[in-house]
SENU-675823 format. One record per residue (C-alpha): residue number from 1; residue in one letter; x, y, z. Coordinates in Angstrom, 3 decimals, padded with zeros to 6 digits. Example, Ala and Ser with C-alpha at 12.3 -4.5 7.8 and 13.67 -1.06 7.14 Angstrom:
<tigu num="1" residu="A" x="012.300" y="-004.500" z="007.800"/>
<tigu num="2" residu="S" x="013.670" y="-001.060" z="007.140"/>
END
This chain:
<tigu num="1" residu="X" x="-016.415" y="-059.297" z="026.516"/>
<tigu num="2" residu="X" x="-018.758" y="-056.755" z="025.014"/>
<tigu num="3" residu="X" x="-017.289" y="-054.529" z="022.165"/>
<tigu num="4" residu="X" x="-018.447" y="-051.058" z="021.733"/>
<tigu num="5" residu="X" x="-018.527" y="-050.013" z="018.442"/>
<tigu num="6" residu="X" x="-017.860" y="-046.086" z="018.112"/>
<tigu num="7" residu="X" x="-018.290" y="-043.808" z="014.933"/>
<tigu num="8" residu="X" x="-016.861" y="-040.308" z="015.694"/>
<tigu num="9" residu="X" x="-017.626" y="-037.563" z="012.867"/>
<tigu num="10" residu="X" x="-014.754" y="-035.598" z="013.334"/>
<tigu num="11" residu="X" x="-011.331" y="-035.311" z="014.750"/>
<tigu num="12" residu="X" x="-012.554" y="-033.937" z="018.098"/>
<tigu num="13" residu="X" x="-015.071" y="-036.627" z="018.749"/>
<tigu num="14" residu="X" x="-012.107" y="-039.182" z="017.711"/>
<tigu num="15" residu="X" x="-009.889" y="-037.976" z="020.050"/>
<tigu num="16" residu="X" x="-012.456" y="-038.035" z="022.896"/>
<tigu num="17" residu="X" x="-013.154" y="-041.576" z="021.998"/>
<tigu num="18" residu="X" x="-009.484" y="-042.604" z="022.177"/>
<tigu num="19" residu="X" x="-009.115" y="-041.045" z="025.657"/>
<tigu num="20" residu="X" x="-012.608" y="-043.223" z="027.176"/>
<tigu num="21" residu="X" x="-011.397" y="-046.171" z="024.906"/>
<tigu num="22" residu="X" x="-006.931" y="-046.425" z="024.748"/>
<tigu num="23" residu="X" x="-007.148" y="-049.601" z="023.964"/>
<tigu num="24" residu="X" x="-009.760" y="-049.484" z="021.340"/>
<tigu num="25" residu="X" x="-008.920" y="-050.930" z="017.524"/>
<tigu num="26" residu="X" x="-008.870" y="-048.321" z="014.845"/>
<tigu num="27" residu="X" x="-010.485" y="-049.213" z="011.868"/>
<tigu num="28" residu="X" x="-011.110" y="-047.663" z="008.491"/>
<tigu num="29" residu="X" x="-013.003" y="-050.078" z="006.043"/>
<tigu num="30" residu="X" x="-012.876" y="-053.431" z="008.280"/>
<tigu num="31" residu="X" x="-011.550" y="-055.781" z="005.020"/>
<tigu num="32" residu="X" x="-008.313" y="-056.422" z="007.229"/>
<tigu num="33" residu="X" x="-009.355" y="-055.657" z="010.895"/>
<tigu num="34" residu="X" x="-012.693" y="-057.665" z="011.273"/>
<tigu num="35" residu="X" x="-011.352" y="-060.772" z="009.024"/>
<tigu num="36" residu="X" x="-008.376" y="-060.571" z="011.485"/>
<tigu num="37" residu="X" x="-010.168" y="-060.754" z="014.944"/>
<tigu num="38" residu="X" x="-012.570" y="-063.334" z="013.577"/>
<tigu num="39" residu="X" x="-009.512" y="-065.821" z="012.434"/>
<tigu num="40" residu="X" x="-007.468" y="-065.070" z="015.767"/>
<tigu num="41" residu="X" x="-010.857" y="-065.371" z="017.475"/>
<tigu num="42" residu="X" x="-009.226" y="-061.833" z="019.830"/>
<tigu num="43" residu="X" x="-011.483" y="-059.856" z="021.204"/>
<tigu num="44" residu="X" x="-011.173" y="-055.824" z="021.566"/>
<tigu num="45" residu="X" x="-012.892" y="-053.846" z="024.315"/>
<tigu num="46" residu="X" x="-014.309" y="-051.027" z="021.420"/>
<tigu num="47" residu="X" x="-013.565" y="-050.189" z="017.786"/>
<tigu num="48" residu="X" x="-013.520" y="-047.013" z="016.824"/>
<tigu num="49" residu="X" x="-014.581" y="-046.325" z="012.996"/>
<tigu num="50" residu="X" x="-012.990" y="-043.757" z="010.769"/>
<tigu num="51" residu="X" x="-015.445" y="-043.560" z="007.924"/>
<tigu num="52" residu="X" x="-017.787" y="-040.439" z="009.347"/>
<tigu num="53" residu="X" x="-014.463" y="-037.993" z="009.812"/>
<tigu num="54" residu="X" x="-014.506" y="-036.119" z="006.233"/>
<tigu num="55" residu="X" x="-011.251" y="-034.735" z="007.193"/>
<tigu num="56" residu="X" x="-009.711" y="-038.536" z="006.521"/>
<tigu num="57" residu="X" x="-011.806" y="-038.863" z="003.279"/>
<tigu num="58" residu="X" x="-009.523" y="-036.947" z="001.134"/>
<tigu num="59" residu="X" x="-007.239" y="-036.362" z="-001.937"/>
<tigu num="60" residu="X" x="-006.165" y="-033.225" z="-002.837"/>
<tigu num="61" residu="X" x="-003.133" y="-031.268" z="-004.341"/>
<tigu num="62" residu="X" x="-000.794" y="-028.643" z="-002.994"/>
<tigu num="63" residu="X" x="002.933" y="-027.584" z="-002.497"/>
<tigu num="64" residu="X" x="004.013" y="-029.749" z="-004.562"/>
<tigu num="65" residu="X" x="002.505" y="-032.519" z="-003.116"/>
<tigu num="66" residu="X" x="-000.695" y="-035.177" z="-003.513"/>
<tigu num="67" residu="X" x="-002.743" y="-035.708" z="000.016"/>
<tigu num="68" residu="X" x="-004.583" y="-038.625" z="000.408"/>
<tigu num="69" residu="X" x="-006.680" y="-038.984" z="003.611"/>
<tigu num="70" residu="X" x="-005.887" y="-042.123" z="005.278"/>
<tigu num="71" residu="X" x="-009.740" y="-043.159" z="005.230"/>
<tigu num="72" residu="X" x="-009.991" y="-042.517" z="001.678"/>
<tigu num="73" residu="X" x="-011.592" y="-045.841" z="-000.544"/>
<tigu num="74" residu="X" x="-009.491" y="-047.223" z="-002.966"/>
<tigu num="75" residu="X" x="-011.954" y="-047.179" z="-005.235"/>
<tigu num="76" residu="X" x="-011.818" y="-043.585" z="-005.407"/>
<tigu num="77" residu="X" x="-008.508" y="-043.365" z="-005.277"/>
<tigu num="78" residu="X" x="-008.358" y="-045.678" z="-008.349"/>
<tigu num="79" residu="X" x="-010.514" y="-043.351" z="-010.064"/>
<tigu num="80" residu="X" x="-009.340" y="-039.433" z="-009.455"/>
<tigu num="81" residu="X" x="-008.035" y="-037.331" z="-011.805"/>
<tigu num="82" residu="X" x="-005.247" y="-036.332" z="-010.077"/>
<tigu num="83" residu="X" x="-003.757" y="-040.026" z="-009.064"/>
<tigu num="84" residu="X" x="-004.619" y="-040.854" z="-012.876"/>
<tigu num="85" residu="X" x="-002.596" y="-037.829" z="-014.233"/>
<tigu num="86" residu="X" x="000.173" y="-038.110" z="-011.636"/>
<tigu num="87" residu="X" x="000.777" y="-041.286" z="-009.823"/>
<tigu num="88" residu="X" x="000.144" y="-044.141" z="-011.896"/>
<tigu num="89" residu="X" x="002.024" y="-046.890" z="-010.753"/>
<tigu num="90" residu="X" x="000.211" y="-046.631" z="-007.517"/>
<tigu num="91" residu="X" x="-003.259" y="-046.470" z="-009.813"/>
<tigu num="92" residu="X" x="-002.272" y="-049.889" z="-011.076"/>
<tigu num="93" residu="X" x="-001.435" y="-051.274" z="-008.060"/>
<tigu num="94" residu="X" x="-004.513" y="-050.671" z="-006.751"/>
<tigu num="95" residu="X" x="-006.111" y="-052.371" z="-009.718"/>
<tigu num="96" residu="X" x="-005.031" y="-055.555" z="-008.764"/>
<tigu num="97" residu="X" x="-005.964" y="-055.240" z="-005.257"/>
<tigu num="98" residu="X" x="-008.643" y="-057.525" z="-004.441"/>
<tigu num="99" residu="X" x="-011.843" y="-057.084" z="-005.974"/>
<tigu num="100" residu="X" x="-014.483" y="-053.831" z="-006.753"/>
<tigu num="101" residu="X" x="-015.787" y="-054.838" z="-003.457"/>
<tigu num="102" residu="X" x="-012.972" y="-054.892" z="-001.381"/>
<tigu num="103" residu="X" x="-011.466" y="-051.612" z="-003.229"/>
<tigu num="104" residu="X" x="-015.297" y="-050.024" z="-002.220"/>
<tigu num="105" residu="X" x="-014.380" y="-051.082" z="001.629"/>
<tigu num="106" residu="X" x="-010.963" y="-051.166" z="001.793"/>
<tigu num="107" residu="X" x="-008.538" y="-048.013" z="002.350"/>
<tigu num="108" residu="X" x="-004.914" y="-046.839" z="001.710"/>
<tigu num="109" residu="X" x="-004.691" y="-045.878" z="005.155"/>
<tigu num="110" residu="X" x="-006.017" y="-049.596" z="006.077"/>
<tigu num="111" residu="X" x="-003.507" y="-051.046" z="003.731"/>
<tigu num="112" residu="X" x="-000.465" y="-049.468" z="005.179"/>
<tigu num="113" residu="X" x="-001.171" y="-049.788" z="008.698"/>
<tigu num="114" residu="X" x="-001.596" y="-053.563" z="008.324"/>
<tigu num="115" residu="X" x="001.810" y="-053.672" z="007.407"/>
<tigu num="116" residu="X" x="001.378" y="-056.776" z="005.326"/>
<tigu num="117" residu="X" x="004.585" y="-057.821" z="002.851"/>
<tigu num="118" residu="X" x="001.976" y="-058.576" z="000.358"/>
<tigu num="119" residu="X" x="000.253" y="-055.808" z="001.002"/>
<tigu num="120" residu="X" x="-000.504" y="-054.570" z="-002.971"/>
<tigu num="121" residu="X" x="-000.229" y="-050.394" z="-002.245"/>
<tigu num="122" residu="X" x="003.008" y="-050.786" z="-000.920"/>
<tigu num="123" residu="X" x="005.891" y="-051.313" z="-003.538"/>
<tigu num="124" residu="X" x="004.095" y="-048.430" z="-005.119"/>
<tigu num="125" residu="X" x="004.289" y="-046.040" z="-002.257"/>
<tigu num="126" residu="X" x="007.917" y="-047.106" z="-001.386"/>
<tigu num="127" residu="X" x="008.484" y="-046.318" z="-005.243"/>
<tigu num="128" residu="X" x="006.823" y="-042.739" z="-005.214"/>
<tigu num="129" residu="X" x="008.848" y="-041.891" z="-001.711"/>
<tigu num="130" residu="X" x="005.184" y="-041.660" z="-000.209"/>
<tigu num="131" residu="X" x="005.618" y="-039.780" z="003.380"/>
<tigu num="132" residu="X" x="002.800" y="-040.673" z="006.128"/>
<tigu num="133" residu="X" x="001.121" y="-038.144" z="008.720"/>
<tigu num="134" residu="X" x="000.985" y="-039.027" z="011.543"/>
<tigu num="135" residu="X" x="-001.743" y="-037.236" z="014.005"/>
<tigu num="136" residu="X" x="-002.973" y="-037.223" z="017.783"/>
<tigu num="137" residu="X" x="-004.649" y="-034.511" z="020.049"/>
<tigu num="138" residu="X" x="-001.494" y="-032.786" z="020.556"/>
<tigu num="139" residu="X" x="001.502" y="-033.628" z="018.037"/>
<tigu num="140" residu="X" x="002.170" y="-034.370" z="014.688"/>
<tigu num="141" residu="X" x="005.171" y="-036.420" z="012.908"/>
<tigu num="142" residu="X" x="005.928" y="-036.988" z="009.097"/>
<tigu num="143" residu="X" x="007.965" y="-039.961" z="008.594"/>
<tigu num="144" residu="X" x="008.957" y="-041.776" z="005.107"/>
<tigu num="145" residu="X" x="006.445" y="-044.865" z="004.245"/>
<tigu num="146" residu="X" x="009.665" y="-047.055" z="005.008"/>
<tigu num="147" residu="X" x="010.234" y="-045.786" z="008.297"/>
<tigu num="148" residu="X" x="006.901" y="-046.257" z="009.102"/>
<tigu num="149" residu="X" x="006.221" y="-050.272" z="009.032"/>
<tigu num="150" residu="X" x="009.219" y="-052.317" z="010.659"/>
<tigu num="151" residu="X" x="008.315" y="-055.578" z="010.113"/>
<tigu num="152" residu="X" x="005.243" y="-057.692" z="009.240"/>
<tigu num="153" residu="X" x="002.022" y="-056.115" z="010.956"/>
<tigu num="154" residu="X" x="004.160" y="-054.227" z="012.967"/>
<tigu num="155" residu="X" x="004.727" y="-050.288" z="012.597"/>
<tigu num="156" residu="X" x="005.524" y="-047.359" z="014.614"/>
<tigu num="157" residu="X" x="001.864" y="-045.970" z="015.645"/>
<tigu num="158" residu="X" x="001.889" y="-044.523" z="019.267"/>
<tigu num="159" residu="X" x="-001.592" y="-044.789" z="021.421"/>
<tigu num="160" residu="X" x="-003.501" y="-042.301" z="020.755"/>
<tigu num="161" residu="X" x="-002.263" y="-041.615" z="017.335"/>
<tigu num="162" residu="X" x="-003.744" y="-042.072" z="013.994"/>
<tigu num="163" residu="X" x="-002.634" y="-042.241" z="010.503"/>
<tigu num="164" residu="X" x="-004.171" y="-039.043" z="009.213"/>
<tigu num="165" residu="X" x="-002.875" y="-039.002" z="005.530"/>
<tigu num="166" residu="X" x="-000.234" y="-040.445" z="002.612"/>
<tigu num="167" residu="X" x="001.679" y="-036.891" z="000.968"/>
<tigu num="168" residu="X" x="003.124" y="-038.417" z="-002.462"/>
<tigu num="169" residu="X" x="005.655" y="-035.595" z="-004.055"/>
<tigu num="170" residu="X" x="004.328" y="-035.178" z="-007.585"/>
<tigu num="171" residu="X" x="006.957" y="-035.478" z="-010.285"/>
<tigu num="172" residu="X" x="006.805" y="-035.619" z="-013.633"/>
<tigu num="173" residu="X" x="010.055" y="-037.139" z="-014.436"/>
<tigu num="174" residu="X" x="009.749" y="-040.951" z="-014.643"/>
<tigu num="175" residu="X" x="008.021" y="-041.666" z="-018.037"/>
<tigu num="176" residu="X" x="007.384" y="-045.468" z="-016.815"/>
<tigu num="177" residu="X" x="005.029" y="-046.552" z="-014.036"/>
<tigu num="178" residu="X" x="005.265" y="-050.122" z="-014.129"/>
<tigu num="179" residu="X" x="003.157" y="-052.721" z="-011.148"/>
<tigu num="180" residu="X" x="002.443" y="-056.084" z="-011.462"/>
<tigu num="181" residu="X" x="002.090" y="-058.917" z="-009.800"/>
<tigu num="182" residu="X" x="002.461" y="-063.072" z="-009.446"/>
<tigu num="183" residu="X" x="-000.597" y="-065.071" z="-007.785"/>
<tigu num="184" residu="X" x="-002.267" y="-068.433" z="-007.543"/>
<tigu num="185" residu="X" x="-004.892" y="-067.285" z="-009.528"/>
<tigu num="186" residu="X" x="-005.341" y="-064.307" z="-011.877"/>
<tigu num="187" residu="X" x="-007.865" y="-062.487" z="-009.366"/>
<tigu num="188" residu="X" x="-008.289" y="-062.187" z="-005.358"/>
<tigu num="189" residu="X" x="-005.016" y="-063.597" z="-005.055"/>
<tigu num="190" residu="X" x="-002.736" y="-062.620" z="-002.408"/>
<tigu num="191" residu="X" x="000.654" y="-061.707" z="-004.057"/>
<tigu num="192" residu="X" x="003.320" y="-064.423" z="-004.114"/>
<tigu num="193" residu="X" x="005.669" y="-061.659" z="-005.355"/>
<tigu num="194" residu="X" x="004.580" y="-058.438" z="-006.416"/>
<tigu num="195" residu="X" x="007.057" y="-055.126" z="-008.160"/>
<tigu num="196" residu="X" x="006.807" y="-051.649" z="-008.518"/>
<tigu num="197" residu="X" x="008.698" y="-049.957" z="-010.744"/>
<tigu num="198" residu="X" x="009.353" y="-045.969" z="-011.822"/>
<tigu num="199" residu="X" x="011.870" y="-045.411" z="-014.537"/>
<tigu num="200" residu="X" x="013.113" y="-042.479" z="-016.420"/>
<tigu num="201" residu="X" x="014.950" y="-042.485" z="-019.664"/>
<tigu num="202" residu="X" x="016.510" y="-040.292" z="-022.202"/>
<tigu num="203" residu="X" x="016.490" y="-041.990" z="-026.035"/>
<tigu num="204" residu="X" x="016.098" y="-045.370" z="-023.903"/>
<tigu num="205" residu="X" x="019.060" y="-044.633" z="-021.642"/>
<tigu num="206" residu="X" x="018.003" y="-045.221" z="-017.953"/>
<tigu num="207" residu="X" x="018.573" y="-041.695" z="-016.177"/>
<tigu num="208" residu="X" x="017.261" y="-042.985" z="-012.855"/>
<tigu num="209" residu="X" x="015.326" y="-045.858" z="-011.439"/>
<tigu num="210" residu="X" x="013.443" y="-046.618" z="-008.349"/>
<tigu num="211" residu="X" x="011.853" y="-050.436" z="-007.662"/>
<tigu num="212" residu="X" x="009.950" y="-052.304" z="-004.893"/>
<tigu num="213" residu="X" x="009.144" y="-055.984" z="-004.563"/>
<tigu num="214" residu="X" x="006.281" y="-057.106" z="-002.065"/>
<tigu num="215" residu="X" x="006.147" y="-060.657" z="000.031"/>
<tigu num="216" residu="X" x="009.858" y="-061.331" z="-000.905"/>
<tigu num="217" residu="X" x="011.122" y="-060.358" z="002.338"/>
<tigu num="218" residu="X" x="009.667" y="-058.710" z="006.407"/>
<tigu num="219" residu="X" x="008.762" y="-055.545" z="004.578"/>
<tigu num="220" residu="X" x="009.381" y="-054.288" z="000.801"/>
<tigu num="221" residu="X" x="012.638" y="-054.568" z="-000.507"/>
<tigu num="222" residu="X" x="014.180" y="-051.959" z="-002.284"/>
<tigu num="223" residu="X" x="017.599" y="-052.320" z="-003.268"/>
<tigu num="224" residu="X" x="020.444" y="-049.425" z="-004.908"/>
<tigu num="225" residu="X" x="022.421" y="-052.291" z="-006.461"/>
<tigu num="226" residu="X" x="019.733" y="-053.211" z="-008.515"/>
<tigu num="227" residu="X" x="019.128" y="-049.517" z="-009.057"/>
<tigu num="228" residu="X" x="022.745" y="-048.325" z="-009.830"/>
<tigu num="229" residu="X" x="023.355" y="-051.049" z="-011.843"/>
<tigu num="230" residu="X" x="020.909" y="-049.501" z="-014.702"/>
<tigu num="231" residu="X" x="021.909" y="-045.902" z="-014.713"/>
<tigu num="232" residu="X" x="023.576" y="-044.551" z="-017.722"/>
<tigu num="233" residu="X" x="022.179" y="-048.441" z="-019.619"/>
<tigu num="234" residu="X" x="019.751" y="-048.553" z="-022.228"/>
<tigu num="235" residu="X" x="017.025" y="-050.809" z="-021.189"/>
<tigu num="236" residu="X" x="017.654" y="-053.805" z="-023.158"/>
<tigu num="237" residu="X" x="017.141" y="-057.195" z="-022.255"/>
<tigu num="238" residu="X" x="020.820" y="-057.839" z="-021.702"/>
<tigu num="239" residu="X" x="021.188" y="-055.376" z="-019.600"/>
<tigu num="240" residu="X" x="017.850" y="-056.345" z="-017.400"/>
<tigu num="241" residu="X" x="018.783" y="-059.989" z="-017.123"/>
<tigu num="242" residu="X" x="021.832" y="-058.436" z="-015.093"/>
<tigu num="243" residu="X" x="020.007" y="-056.180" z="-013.182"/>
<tigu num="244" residu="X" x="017.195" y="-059.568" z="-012.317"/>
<tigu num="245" residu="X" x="020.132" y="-061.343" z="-011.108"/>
<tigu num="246" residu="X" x="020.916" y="-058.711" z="-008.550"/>
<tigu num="247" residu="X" x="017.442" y="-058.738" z="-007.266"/>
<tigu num="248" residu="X" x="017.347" y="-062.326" z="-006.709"/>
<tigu num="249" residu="X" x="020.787" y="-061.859" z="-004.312"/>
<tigu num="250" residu="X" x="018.701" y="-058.863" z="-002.999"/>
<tigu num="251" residu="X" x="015.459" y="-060.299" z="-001.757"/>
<tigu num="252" residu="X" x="014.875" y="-062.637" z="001.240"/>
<tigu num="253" residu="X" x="011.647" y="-064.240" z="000.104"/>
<tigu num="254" residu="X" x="010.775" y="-067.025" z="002.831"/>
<tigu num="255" residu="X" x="008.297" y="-070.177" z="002.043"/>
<tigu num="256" residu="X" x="005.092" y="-070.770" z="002.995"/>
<tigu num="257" residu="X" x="001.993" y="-072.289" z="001.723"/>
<tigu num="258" residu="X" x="002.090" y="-070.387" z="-001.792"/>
<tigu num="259" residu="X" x="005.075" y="-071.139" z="-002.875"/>
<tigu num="260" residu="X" x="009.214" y="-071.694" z="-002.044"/>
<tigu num="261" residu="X" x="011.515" y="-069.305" z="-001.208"/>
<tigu num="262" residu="X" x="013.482" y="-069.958" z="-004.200"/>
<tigu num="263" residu="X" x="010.461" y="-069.553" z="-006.421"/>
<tigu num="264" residu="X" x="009.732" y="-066.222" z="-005.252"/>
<tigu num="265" residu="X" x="013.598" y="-065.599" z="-005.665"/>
<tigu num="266" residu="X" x="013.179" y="-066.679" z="-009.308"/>
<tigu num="267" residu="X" x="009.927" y="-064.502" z="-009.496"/>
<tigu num="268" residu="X" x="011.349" y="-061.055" z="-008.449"/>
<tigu num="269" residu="X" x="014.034" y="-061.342" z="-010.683"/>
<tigu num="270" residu="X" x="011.626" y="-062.018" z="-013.913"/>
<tigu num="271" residu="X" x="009.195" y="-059.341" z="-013.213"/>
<tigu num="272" residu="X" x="011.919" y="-057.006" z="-013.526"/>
<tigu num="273" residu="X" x="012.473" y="-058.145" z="-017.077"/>
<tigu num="274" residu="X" x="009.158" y="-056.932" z="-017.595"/>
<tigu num="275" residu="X" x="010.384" y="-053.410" z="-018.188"/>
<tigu num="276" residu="X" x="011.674" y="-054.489" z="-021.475"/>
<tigu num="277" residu="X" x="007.596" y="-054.540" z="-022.778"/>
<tigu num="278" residu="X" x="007.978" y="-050.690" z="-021.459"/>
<tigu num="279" residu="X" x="010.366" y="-049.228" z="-023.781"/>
END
C-alpha cells in the first residue's frame, strides 16, 4: 500500500484532507507515530501532518487561562515565558522528556494523544487540571485531560476530529511544583514511575495538594486519600511517610520488562517523600 503524505497549512485545507483521507493518521512531530508503524510494521493509507497550520503552533494567555496549540514543540514550550512564570511543574516535566532532539520534534499535543502511562507531560497536566480542545469542521468539545485518555493508547478522539489545544487555568496559589522521575538510566529513559506534584502551604502547613504518578497504573493515578490525608499537616517527614504508604495501596503498577510491580509500588510511594527537599 502506498501512503500519501499530506501537509495542510491551515485548518480549512486540514479539514478537506480528512474528508478525501478518514482514515488517514494524524501526526504532529512523528517521534511516536512513525516509530510506532515501523515496530508494528501497520501500514496507513495517508498521514496527514500538522506542523504547517500556525493556528496549532501556539501558546498564549487569556481569561484566565494558558493556550497551548496542540502542535506546539516542546522545546518551546520548555522555554516561554509564560509556562516558566506560571506552570512549572509541567516545565520540568518536560525537561526530562527525552532528549533536545526529541523535545525539537516532539509535541504536547503528540504526547497526550498517545495516551502512554509513561507518557512524561502527563502527571503534570493531570496536576494543573489541564482541559483539552477538541476541534472538527463543525463542533467543538472541552473535556478535562482525564476524561480525555481511557486507557493505554486509547482516548476519546472522534474521526474527523483533532486535538486543537491544552487550556491550563493559571493560578498562583501552589508555591511547590515538584516532577521527577525513576528510569533505567539517568537520560532517554522511559519512566518506570514518574510524579507530579503541586502543593500549597501556609508556615509549612499543607493548605491543599494535588499529585499524579505515571506508568503505575492504565492511565495516571491520582488519588484524594493521598491528598486529604495532608491537609491541615505540616510537611514533615512523618507525616509524608504516611501519606507514601497510601499511594502504594493507591497505585496499580503492573510488571514488565523494567521492573516489578511491587518495585514500582515501592517507587511511587518514595518519590512522594521527595517533597520533604521542598519545604
Amino acid at each position: 500500500m502506498k501512503t500519501s503524505f499530506l501537509l495542510p497549512d491551515s485548518l480549512n485545507a486540514l479539514w478537506a484532507d480528512l474528508d478525501t483521507h478518514p482514515n488517514a493518521k494524524i501526526m504532529a512531530g512523528g517521534t511516536d507515530l512513525l516509530v510506532f508503524l515501523r515496530t508494528r510494521g501497520e501500514k496507513t493509507p495517508a498521514i496527514i501532518c500538522l506542523e504547517k497550520i500556525s493556528a496549532l503552533d501556539t501558546i498564549e494567555q487569556r481569561d484566565g487561562s494558558l493556550y497551548i496549540g496542540a502542535a506546539t514543540s516542546l522545546t518551546n514550550i520548555f522555554e516561554n515565558e509564560l509556562i516558566d512564570n506560571h506552570l512549572g511543574v509541567l516545565q520540568s516535566a518536560i525537561g526530562e522528556l527525552g532528549s533536545p532532539l526529541i523535545r525539537n520534534m516532539g509535541t504536547i499535543g503528540g504526547n497526550i494523544c498517545t495516551g502512554s502511562p509513561a507518557g512524561d507531560t502527563l502527571p503534570a497536566l493531570f496536576v494543573l487540571r489541564a482541559e483539552v480542545v477538541l476541534k472538527s469542521r463543525k463542533s467543538e468539545r472541552i473535556l478535562p485531560i482525564n476524561s480525555f485518555i481511557t486507557g493505554p493508547g486509547q482516548t476519546v478522539l472522534q474521526n474527523g476530529e483533532i486535538l486543537h489545544s491544552i487550556r491550563i487555568p493559571v493560578s498562583s496559589q501552589f508555591n511547590i511544583h515538584h516532577f521527577e522521575k525513576v528510569g533505567q538510566r539517568k537520560a532517554l529513559a522511559i519512566s518506570i514511575v514518574s510524579f507530579a506534584a503541586l502543593v500549597c502551604t501556609e508556615k509549612n502547613i499543607v493548605k491543599e495538594a494535588r499529585f499524579a504518578w505515571g506508568s503505575v497504573g492504565p492511565t495516571i493515578i491520582e488519588s484524594k486519600e493521598v491528598e486529604q490525608s495532608l491537609l491541615g499537616q505540616p510537611l514533615t517527614l512523618s507525616m509524608l511517610e504516611n501519606a507514601a504508604n497510601l499511594a502504594r495501596q493507591a497505585v496499580m503498577p503492573i510488571s514488565d520488562l523494567r521492573a516489578s510491580g511491587e518495585y514500582r509500588k515501592q517507587v511511587a510511594g518514595n518519590l512522594l517523600l521527595r517533597l520533604v527537599a521542598t519545604v
